[in-house]
C-alpha positions in Angstrom: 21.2 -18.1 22.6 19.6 -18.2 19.3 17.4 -15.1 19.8 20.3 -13.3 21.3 22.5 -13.9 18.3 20.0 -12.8 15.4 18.2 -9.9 17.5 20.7 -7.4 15.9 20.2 -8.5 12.1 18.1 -5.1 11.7 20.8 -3.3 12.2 23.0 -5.1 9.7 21.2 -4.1 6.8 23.2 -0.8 6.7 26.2 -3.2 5.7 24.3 -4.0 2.5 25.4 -1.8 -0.9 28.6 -1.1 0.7 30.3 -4.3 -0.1 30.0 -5.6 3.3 28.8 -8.6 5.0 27.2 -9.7 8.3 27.9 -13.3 8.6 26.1 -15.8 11.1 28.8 -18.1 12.5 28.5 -21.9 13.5 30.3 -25.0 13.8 29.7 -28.4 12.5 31.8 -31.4 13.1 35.1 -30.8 15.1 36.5 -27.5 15.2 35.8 -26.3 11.4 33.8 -23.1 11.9 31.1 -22.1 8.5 29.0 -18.7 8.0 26.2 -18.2 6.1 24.2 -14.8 5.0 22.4 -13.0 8.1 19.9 -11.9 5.5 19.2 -15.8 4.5 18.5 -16.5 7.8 14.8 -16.4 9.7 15.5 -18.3 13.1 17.8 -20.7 14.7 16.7 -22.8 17.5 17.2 -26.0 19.3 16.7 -28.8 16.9 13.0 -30.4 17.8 12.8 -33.9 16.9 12.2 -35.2 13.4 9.7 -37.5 11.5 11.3 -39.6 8.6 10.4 -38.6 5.3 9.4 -41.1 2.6 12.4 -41.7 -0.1 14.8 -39.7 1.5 17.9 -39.0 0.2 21.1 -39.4 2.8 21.3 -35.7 3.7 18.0 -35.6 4.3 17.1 -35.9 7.8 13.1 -36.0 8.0 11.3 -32.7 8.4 9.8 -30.8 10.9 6.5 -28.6 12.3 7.9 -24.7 12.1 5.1 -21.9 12.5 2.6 -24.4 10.9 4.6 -25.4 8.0 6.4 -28.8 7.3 10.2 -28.2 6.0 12.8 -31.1 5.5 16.0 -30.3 7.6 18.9 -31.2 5.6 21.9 -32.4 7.4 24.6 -29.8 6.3 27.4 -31.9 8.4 26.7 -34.7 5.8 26.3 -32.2 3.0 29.5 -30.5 3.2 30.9 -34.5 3.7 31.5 -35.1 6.9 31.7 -39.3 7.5 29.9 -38.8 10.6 26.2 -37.6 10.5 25.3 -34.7 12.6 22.9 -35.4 16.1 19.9 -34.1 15.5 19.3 -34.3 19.8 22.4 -32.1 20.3 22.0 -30.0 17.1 20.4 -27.0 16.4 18.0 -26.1 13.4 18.9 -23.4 11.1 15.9 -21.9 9.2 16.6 -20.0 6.3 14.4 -18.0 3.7 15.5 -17.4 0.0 15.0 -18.6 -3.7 11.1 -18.1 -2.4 11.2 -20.7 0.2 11.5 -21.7 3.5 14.6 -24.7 4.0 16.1 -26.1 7.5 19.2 -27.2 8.1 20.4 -29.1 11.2 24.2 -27.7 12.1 25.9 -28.0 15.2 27.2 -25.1 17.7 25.9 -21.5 16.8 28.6 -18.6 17.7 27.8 -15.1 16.4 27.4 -12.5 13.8 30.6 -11.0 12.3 31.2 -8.3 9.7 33.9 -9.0 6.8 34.7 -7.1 4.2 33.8 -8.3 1.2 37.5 -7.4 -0.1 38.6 -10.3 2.0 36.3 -12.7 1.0 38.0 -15.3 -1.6 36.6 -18.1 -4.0 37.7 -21.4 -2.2 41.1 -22.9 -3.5 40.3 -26.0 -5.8 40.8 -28.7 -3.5 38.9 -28.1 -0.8 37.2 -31.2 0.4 33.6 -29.7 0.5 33.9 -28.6 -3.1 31.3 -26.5 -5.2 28.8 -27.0 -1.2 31.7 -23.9 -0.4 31.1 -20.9 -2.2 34.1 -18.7 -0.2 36.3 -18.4 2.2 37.3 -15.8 4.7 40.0 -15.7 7.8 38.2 -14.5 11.1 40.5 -13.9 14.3 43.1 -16.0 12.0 40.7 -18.9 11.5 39.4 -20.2 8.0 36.2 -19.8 7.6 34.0 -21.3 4.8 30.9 -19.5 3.9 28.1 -22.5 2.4 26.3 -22.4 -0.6 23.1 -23.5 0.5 21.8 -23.0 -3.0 23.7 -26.0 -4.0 23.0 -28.4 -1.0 19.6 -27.2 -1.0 19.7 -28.8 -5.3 21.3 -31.9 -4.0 19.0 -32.9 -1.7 16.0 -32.3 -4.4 14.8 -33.9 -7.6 16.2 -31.7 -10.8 14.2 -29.5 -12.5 12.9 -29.5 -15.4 14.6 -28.1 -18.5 13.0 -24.5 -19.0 12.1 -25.0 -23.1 13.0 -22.4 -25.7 10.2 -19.9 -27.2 10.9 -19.8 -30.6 8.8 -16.5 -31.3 11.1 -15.0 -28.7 14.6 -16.7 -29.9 13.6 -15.1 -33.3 13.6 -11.6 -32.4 16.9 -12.2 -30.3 18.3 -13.5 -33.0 18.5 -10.4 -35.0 20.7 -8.7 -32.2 24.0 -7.5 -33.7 26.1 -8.1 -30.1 24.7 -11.1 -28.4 26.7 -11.7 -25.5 25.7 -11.4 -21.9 27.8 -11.9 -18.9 27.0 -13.7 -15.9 28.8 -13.1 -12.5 28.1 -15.6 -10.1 30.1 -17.4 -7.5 28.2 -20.6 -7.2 28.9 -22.9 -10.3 25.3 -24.5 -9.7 23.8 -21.0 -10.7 26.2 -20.2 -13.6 24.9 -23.1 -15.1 21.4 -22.9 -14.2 21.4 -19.4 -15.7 23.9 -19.9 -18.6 21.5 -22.7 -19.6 18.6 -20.2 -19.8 20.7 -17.4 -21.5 21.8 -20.6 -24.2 17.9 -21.7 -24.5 17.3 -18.1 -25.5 19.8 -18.2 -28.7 22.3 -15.5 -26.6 26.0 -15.6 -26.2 26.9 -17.4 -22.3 29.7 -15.7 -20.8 30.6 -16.6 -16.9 32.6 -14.8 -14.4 32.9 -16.3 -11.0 32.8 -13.3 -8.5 32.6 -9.3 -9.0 36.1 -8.8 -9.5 36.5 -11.2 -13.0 33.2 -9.9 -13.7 34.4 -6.2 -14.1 38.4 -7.2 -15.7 35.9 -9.0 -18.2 33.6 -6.3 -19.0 36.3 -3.6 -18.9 38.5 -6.0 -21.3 35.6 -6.7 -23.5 34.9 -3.5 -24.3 38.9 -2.7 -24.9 38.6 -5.0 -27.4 35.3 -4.0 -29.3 32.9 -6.7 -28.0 31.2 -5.8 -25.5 28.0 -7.1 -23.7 24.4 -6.4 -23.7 23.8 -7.6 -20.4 25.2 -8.3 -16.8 23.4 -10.3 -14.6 25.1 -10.3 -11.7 24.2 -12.2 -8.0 24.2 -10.1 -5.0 26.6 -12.0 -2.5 30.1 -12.7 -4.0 33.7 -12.6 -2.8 36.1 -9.5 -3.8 33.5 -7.3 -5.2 29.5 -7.9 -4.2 26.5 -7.2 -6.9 25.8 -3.5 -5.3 29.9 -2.3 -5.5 30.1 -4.3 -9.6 26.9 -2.6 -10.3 28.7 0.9 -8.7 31.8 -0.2 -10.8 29.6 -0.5 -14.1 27.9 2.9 -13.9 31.2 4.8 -12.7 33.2 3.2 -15.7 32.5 5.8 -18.9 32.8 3.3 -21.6 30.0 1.1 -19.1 27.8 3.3 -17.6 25.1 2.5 -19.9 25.0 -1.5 -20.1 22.0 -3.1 -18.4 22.2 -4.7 -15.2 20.1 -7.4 -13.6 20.7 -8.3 -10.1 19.3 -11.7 -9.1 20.1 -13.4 -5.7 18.8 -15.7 -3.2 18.6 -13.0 -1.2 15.1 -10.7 -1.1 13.1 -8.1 0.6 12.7 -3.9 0.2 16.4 -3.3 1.3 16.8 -4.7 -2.0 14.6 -3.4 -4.0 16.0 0.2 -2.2 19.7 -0.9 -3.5 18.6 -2.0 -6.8 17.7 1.5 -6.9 20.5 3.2 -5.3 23.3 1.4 -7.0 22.1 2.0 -10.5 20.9 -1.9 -11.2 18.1 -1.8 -13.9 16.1 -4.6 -12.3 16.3 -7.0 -9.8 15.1 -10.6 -9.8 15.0 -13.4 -7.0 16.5 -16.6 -7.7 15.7 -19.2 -9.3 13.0 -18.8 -11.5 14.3 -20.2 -14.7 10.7 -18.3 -17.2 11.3 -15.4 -15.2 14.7 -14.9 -15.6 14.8 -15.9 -19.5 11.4 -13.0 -19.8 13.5 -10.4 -17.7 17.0 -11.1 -20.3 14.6 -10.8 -23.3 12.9 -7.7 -21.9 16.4 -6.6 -21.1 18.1 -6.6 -24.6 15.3 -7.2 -27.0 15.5 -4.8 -30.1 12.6 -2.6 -30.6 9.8 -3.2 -32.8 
């Protein structure tokens, strides 16, 4: 079933810049159904069995042998919260590719690809029991669906990284920037922070918006007011307005057209690099690569000279 459900993914591609998105369905523990990102994911198969794993945490399963290559499988049944651990011998495995890496998950049923527009695609209601591990929500057929944020399981089940530290020769020359602020829209809290911590460790301004939508009512009300940005880094996949439409937005809107944009996501590949282009975005940067980020901002608004 697996093969049959991502042979199409190709094809999905033409969704991408047009603030669409092709979701890969599946179920975990009773009837809740979950999507994730076509483009995050490389293959899903029949969970083979698993060898423990030295100082596992609980959502770590063990690992596995895929195409030569040892990956941990992280339980996203436990993850999300579930009491009741998922079984690996009735599960399948969900590979996924992004942030540079190859990560598994063991979920339950698989079900299919859908389209939604991105339009309908809302940040999760606070509340919700699986938290910040939820990223959005969308109705399908009339059922909720709640689309993971693997980025942040993935940082749970891992040591934390290291604090990226400041370059003072660099923080000097920022430091004589007249506007300062640069706006981050991003609908996992895990990355605002991560990035708002590298935009801080730089001597710049932080501000966050959590989805496309607040990102461009902030921009557009900034600059109303006489403060605008220097920057917008923007991730790719986020409810109400994706990076490809905000980045659209931006260079449609007269008083924006000219602020810089980075785009940095999960997500990678050439139909990427090809929207970068297309949309108008100024760079594009995979996620999360905490030096290269804070040496793409610096490139980005550094004064000349």
């Amino acid at each position: 079933m697996s093969s049959a459900v991502l042979a199409s993914v190709d094809r999905h591609t033409r969704l991408a810049g047009h603030n669409r998105l092709a979701l890969l369905l599946f179920g975990l523990a009773g009837s809740a159904r979950y999507g994730i990102n076509v483009f995050k994911v490389r293959e899903v198969l029949r969970c083979p069995p698993l060898a423990p794993l030295p100082a596992m945490r609980p959502q770590v399963r063990g690992a596995v042998q895929y195409r030569g290559r040892e990956i941990a499988v992280i339980d996203l049944q436990a993850a999300i919260g579930a009491d009741v651990p998922a079984d690996p011998a009735r599960g399948h495995l969900l590979v996924t590719e992004f942030n540079g890496g190859l990560n598994g998950f063991l979920i339950g049923s698989v079900d299919r690809i859908v389209h939604v527009d991105v339009a309908g695609v809302e940040t999760p209601a606070p509340g919700l029991d699986a938290g910040a591990r939820i990223s959005a929500v969308t109705r399908i057929e009339g059922a909720l669906i709640g689309i993971v944020d693997v980025e942040q399981i993935l940082a749970d089940a891992q040591s934390p990284a290291d604090a990226m530290p400041a370059d003072a020769p660099i923080r000097a020359r920022l430091a004589t920037l007249s506007a300062r602020r640069v706006l981050v829209a991003d609908d996992s809290a895990l990355a605002r922070r991560q990035i708002r911590d590298v935009i801080i460790a730089l001597g710049l301004e932080c501000e966050l918006a959590i989805d496309g939508r607040d990102a461009l009512a902030r921009l557009r009300a900034a600059d109303r007011a006489g403060a605008g940005h220097v920057l917008l880094v923007s991730d790719i996949e986020m409810p109400g307005l994706d990076g490809y439409a905000l980045t659209r937005a931006v260079r449609a809107d007269p008083s924006l057209s000219g602020l810089p944009v980075l785009l940095h996501s999960s997500l990678s590949g050439v139909f990427n690099e090809r929207l970068v282009t297309e949309v108008g975005a100024n760079r594009f940067l995979a996620k999360f690569q905490p030096r290269a980020l804070a040496e793409a901002i610096a490139t980005m608004v550094m004064p000349p000279g």
